[in-house]
C-alpha positions in Angstrom: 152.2 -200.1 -160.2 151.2 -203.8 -158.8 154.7 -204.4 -158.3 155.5 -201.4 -156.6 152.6 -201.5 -154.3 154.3 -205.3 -153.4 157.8 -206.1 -153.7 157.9 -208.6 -151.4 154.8 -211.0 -153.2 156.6 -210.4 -156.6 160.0 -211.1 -155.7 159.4 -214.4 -154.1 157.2 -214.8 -157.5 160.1 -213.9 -159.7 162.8 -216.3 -157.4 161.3 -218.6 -155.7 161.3 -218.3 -152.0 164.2 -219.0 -150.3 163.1 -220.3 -146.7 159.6 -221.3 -145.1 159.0 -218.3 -143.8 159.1 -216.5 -147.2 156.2 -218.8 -148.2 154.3 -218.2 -145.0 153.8 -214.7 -146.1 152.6 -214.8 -149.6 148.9 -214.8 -148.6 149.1 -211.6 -146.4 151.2 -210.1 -148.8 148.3 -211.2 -151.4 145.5 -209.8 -149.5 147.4 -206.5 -149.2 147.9 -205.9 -152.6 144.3 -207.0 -153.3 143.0 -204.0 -151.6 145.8 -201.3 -152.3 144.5 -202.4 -155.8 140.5 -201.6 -155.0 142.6 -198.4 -153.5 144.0 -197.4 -156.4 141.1 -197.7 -158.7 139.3 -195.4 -156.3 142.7 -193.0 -156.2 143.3 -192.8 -152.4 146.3 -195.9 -152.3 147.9 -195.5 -149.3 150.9 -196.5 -148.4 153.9 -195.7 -145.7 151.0 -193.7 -143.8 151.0 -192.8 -140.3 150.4 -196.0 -137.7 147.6 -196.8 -136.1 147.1 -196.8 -132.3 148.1 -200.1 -131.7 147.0 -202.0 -128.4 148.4 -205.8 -127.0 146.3 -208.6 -128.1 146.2 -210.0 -124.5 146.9 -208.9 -121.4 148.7 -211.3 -119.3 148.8 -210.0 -115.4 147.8 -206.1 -115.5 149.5 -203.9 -117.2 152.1 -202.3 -117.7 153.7 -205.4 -115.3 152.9 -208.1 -118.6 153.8 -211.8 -118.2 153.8 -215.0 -120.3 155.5 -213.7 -123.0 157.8 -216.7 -124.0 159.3 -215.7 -127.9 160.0 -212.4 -128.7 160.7 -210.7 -131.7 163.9 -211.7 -134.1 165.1 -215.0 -132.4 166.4 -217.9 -134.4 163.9 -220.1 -135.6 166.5 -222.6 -137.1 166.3 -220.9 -140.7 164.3 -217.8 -140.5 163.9 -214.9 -137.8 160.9 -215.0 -135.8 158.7 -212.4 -137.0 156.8 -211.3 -134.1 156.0 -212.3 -130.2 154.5 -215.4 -128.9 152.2 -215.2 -125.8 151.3 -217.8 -123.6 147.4 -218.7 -122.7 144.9 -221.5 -123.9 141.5 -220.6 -123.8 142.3 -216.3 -123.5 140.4 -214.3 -125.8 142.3 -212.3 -128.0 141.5 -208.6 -129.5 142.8 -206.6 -132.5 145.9 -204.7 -132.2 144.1 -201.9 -134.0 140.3 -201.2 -135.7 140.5 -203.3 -139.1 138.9 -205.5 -141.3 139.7 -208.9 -141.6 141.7 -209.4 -144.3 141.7 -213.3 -144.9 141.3 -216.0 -141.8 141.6 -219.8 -142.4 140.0 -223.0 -140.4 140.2 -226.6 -141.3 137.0 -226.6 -143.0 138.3 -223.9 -146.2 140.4 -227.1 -147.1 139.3 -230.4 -145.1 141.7 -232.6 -147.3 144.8 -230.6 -146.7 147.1 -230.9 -143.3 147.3 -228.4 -140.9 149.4 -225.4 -142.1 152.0 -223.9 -139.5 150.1 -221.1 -138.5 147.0 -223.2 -137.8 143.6 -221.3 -137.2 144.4 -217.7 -138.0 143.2 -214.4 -138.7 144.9 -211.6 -141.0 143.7 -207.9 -140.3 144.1 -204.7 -142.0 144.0 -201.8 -140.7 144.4 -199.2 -143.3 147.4 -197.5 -145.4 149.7 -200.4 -145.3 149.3 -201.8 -142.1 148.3 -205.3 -141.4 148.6 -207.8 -138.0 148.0 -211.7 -138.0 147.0 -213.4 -134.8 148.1 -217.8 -135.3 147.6 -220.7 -133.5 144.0 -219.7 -132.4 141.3 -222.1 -131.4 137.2 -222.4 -131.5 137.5 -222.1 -135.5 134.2 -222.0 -135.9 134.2 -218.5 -134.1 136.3 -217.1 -135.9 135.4 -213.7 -137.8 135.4 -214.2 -141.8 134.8 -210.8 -142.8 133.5 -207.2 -142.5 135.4 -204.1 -139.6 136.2 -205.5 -136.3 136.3 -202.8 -133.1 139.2 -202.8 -130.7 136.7 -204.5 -127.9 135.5 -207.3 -130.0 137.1 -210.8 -129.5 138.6 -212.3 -133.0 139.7 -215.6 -131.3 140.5 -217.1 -128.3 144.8 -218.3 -127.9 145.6 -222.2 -128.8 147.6 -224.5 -130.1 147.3 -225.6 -133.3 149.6 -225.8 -136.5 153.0 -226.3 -135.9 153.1 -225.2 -132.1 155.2 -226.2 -129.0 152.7 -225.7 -126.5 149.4 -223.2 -126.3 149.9 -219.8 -126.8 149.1 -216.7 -129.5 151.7 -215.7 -132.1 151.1 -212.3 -133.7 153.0 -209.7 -135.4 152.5 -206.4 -137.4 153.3 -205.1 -140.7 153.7 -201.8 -142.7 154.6 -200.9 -146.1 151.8 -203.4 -147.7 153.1 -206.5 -145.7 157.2 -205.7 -147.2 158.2 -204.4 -143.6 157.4 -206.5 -140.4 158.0 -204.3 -137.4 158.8 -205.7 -133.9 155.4 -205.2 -131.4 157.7 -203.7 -128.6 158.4 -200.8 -131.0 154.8 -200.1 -131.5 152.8 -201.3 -128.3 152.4 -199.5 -125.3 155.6 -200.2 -123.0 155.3 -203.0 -120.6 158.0 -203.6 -117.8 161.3 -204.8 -118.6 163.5 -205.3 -115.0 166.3 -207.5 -116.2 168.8 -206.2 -118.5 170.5 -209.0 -121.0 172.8 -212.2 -120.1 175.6 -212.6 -122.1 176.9 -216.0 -121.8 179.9 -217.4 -123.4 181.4 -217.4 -127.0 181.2 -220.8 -128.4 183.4 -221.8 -131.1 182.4 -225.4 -133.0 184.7 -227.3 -134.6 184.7 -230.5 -135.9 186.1 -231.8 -132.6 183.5 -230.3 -130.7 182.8 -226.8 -128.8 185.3 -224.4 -127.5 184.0 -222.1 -124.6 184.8 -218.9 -123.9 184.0 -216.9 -120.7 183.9 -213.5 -120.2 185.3 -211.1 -117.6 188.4 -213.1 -117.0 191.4 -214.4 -118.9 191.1 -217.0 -121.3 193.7 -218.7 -123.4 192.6 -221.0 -126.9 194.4 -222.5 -129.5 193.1 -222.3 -133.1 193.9 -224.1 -136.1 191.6 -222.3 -138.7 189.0 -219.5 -138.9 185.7 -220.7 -137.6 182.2 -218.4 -136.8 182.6 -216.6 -133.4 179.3 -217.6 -131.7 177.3 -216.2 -128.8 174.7 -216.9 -126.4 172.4 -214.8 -124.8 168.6 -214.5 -123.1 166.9 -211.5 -122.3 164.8 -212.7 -118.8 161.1 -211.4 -118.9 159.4 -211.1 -115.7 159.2 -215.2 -114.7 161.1 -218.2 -115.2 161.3 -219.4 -119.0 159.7 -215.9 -119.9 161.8 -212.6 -122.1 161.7 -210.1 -123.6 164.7 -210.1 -126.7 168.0 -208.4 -127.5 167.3 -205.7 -129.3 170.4 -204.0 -130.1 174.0 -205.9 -130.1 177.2 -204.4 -130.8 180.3 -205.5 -130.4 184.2 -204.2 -130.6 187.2 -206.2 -131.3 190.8 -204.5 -130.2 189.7 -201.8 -130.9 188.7 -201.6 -134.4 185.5 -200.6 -135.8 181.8 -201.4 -133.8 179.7 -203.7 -135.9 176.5 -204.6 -134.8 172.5 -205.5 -135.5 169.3 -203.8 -135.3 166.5 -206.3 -134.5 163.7 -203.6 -135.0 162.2 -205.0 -138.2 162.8 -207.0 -140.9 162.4 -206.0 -144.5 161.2 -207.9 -147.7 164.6 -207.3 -150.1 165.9 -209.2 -153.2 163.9 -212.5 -152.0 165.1 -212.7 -148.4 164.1 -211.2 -145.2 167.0 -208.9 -143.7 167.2 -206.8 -140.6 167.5 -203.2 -140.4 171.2 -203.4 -141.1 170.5 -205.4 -144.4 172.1 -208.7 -142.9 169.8 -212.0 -143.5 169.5 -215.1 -141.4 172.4 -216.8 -142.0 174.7 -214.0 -141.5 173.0 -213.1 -138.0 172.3 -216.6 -136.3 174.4 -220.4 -136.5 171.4 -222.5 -134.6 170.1 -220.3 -131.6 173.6 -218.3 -131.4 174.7 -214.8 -132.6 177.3 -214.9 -135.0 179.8 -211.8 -134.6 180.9 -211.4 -137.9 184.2 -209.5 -138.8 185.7 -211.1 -135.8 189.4 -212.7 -136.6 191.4 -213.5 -133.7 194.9 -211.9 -133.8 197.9 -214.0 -133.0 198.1 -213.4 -128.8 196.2 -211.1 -126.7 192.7 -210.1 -128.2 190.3 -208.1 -126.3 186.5 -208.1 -127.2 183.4 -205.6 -125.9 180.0 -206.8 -126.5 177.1 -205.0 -125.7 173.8 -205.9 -125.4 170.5 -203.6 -125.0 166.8 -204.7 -125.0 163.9 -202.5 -125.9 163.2 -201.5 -122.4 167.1 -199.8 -122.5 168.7 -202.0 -120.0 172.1 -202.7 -120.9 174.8 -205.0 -120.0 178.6 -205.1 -121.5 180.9 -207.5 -120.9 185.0 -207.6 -121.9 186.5 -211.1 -122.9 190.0 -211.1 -122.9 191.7 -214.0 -125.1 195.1 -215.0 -125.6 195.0 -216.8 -129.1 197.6 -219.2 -130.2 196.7 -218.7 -133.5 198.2 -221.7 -136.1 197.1 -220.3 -139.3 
């Protein structure tokens, strides 16, 4: 039963985690099981029930026209996927996604002779039948609540920057399934505004000489001397400069052969390793911040490749690249 309430704790258990972020989610996952165990001693576990009401954490500009939102959901974060969205603010008090209870927070002062953790100053909520948010980087630790419900209007922190963090802002995401399933905010959150649809950029190929660039939209010619990982760039622009929103959906077609693609909707906790909706894990998605297009082998002459890419707000852009290979292998 303990296991099946938790797959994702017990797994890493039975393995060993694989990547940071595996590690970084042991004590939600934890929590979660320590009250789908009270649950189940009072018979009413709940699990895979319907989702809260869920709310944004802070409200940069007015809404629905919502700025500062500088890391969204699924980018590469050199070995993991980023597991929620990153807001920018020091100082802005921050609410609960949904009515909870706090499930665990930590400040320096639980562990005084320990370093600073990535997170930081956080909070972990729960908010009933398998749903759980976390709210990182926070700062004013002393204010931060420890226990007992907490209502949708009640400030559990105010935005910072401490743990391992580039600059002030509030990282949160939200979980289902008892902390197995992380789900991206944008699917859950009431919509903001989304104006700009996707940039694709070029396809970069690396090689131990250096980078071959691709453009799209006209002809290009390459030479080749092996197989290497076809690589792409791309940035979904939010509504201000170094702001987005994230590639949500990314397809792509080569001579027309079969459409392959990911879904970055969620990730899921399966056989030790977080994998997207698709069931492909990091390093099948992402080589540093670039796409990988796998099941793309360049043909001897022409080639002709589609790419498509849709963010959650449905804007769409596709773009045709059109390579003649001289293929010597």
């Amino acid at each position: 039963m303990i296991w099946q309430l938790c797959p994702g704790l017990f797994s890493t258990l039975r393995r060993g985690p694989q990547r940071p972020a595996s590690r970084g989610y042991l004590a939600i996952v934890l929590g979660l099981l320590l009250l789908e165990l009270i649950a189940v001693r009072a018979g009413r576990a709940q699990t895979g029930g319907e989702r809260p009401e869920f709310q944004w954490p802070i409200v940069k500009g007015t809404y629905p026209e919502l700025k500062g939102l500088t890391s969204t959901f699924g980018e590469s974060r050199v070995d993991h996927f980023h597991n929620g969205l990153d807001i920018a603010g020091l100082g802005d008090p921050i609410y609960p996604v949904a009515p909870g209870y706090v499930l665990y927070s930590r400040v320096p002062g639980d562990d005084p002779f320990a370093g600073e953790q990535g997170p930081g100053n956080f909070v972990y909520l729960y908010h009933g039948k398998g749903w759980a948010s976390g709210y990182y980087h926070l700062k004013d630790a002393g204010s931060l609540p420890r226990s007992g419900p907490v209502r949708l209007d009640q400030a559990i922190g105010r935005a910072g920057n401490t743990g391992h963090s580039g600059g002030p802002h509030l990282h949160f995401f939200i979980s289902a399934d008892n902390g197995s399933r992380i789900i991206n905010p944008l699917y859950l959150l009431p919509p903001a505004t989304d104006k700009h649809a996707p940039i694709v950029g070029q396809i970069e190929i690396i090689t131990p000489n250096g980078r071959t660039l691709v453009s799209h939209s006209r002809d290009e010619r390459i030479r080749l001397t092996r197989s290497y990982p076809i690589l792409l760039r791309i940035i979904d622009p939010g509504l201000e400069k170094f702001t987005r929103r994230g590639v949500y959906r990314l397809s792509w077609e080569l001579n027309g052969g079969e459409r392959q693609g990911y879904n970055f909707s969620s990730v899921r906790f399966i056989d030790g390793d977080w994998q997207l909706e698709g069931g492909q894990v990091f390093d099948q998605v992402f080589q540093y911040d670039l796409y990988r297009l796998h099941g793309v082998e360049f043909r001897n002459g022409n080639n002709t490749l589609n790419v498509r890419a849709e963010d959650h707000g449905g804007n769409v852009t596709e773009v045709v690249f059109t390579i003649n290979v001289d293929r010597e292998y």
